[in-house]
C-alpha positions as CSV (number, residue, x, y, z in Angstrom):
1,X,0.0,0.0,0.0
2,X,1.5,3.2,-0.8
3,X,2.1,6.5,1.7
4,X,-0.9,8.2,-0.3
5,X,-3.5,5.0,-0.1
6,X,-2.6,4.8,4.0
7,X,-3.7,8.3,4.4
8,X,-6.9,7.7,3.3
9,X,-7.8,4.0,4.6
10,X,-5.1,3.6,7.1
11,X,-2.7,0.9,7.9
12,X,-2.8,-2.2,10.1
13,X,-0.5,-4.7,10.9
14,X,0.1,-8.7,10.9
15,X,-0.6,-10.4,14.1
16,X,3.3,-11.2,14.7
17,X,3.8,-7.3,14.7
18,X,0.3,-6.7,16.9
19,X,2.2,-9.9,19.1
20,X,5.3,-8.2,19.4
21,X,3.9,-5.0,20.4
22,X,2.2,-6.7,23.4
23,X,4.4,-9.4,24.6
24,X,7.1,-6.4,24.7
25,X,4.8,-3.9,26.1
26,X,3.7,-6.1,28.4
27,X,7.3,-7.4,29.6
28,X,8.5,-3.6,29.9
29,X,5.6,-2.8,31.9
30,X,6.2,-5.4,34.3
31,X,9.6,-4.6,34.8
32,X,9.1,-0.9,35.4
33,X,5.8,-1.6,38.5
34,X,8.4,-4.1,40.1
35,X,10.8,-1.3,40.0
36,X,8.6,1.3,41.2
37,X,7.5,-0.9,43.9
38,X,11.0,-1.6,45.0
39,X,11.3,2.1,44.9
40,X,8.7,2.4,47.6
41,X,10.3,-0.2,49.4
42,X,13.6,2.0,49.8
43,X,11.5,5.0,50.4
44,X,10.0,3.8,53.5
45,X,13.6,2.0,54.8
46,X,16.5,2.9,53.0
47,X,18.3,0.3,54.7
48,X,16.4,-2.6,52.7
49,X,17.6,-5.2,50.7
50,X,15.3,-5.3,47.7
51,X,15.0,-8.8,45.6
52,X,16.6,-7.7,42.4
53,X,19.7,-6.6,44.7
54,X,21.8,-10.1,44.4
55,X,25.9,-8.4,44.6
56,X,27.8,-5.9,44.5
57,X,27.5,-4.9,40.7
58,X,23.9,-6.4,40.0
59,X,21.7,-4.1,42.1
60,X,18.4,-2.1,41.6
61,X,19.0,-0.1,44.6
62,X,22.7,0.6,43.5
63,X,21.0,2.4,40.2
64,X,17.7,3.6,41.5
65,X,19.7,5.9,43.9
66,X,21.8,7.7,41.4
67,X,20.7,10.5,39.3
68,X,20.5,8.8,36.1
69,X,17.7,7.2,37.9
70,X,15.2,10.3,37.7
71,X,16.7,12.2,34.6
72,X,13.9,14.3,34.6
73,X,13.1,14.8,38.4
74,X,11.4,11.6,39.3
75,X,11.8,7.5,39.3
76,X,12.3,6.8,35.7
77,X,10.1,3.8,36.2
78,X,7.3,6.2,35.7
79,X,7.9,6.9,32.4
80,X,7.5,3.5,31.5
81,X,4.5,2.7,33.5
82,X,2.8,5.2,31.2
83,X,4.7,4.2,28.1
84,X,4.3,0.7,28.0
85,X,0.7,1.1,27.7
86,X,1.1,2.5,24.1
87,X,2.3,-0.8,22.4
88,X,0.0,-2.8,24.4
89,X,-3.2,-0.6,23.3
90,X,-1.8,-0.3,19.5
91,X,-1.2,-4.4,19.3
92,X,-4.8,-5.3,20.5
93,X,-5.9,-2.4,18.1
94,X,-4.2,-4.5,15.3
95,X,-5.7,-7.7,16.4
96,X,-8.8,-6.0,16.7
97,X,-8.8,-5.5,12.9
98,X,-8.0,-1.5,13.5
99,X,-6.1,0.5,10.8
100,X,-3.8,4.0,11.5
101,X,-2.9,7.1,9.7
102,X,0.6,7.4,8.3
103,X,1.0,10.5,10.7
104,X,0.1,8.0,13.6
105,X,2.4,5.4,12.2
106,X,4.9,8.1,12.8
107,X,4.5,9.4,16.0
108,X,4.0,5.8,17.5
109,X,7.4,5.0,16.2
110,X,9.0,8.2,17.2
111,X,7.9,7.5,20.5
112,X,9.5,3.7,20.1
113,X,12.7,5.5,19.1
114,X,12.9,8.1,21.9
115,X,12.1,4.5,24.4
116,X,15.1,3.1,22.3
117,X,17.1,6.0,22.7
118,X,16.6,5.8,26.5
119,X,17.5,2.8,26.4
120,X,20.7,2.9,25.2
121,X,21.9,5.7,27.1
122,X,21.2,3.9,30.0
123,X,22.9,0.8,29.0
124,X,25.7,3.0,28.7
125,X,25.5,4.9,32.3
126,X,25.4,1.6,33.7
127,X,28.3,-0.1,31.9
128,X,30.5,3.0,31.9
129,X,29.4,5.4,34.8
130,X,27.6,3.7,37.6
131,X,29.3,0.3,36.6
132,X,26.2,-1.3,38.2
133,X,23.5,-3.2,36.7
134,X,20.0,-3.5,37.3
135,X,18.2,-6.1,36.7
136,X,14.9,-4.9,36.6
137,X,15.7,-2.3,34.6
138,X,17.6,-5.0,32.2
139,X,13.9,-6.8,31.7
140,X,12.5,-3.8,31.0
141,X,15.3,-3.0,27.9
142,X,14.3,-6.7,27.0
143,X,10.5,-5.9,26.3
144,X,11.7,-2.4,24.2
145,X,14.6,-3.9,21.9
146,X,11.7,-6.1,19.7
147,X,8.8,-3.5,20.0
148,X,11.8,-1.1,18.6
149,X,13.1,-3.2,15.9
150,X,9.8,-4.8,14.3
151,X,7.8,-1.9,13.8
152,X,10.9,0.4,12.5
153,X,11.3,-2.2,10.0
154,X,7.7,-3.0,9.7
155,X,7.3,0.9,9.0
156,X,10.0,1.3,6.5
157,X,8.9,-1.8,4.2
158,X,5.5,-0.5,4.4
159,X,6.7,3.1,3.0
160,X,5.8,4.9,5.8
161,X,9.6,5.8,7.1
162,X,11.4,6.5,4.4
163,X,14.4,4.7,2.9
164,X,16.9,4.8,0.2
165,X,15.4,3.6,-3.0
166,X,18.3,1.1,-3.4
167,X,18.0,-0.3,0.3
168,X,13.9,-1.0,-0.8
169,X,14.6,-4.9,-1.7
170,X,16.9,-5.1,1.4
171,X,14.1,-3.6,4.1
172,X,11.6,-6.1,2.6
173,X,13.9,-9.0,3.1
174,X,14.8,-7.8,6.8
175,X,11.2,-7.3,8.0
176,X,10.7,-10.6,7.5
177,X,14.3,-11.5,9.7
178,X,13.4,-8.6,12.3
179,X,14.5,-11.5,14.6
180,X,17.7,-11.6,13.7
181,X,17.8,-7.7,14.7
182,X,16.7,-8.1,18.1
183,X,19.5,-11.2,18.4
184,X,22.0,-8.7,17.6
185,X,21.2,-5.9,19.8
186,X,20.6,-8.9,22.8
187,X,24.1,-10.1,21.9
188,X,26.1,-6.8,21.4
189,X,24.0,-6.0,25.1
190,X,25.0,-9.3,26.3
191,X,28.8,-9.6,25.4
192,X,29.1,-6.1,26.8
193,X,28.3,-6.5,30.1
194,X,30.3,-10.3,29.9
195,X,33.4,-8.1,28.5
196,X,32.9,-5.1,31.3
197,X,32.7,-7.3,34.3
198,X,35.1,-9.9,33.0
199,X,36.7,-9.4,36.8
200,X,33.7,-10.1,38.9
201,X,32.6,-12.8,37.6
202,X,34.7,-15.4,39.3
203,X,33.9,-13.3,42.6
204,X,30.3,-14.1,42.0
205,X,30.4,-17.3,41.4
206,X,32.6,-18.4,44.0
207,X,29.9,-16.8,46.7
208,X,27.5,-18.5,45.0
209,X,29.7,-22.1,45.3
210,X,29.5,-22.5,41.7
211,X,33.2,-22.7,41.4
């Protein structure tokens, strides 16, 4: 269907993108109560030791205390306890049968970019500046990297982001592997954090008697 045809009778979705959008929502929301709860808990005794805090360098309390934890004044958890919702409400929309402007296409995915954006630059505070990891807040990266990845693809073989003329045959090939993606992204995530805490590994395994 072509940019012009979508503004007219809109565009839906298959039900592995409508899926993605709630399994991920879903996950991400999850992860981002359980840190607001665990929030409260250290609210009310700041001497707690929540669940998700397991050692010294995998900690939700470590990283909910700092200020990348409420970059805009409060618990970053709240953003996603609002945000969340939106891929949740869109997938059942698609299930439902429902079809969406081009211009709503394109603010849904700017907002998945922005959540992807977030993302990263916290992945990055928590490798490189706090050098403490959060569980929690790891699930809730889980749940965004998919809803990210299949709908920018989904978008861009569908004409509604634009792309390169040349790269058209490429986009419709990779819709179909957005998969393969998301692997990537887990992996260059994954290997990462292996490669930064190479050190404390041992030391957490050994107080766990695993070695």
């Amino acid at each position: 269907m072509s940019t012009a045809e979508t503004q007219v009778k809109g565009l839906g979705g298959p039900k592995s993108l409508a899926w993605t959008l709630i399994i991920g929502g879903v996950i991400g929301w999850i992860a981002a109560f359980a840190l607001i709860i665990e929030r409260i808990h250290v609210a009310s005794d700041p001497n707690a030791t929540l669940s998700c805090d397991l050692n010294v360098f995998i900690s939700c309390k470590s990283v909910m205390l700092t200020p990348q934890a409420k970059l805009f004044g409060f618990p970053n958890p709240i953003i996603g306890l609002g945000a969340f919702v939106a891929p949740i409400v869109v997938g059942f929309g698609l299930l439902a049968g429902a079809k969406f402007a081009a211009w709503f296409w394109r603010l849904f995915w700017l907002g998945s970019l922005l959540g992807f954006t977030f993302v990263v630059w916290l992945f990055t505070q928590s490798m490189f500046v706090i050098s403490v990891l959060c569980p929690y807040c790891m699930v809730a990266w889980a749940g965004m990297i998919p809803v990210f990845w299949t709908l920018t693809l989904y978008l861009i073989k569908e004409d509604i982001l634009q792309a390169p003329v040349r790269m058209t045959t490429f986009f419709d090939r990779a819709y179909s592997k957005a998969w393969l993606w998301i692997l990537l992204t887990d992996l260059i995530i994954i290997l990462s954090i292996i490669a930064r805490f190479w050190e404390r590994w041992p030391l957490m395994f050994r107080s766990l008697g695993w070695i």
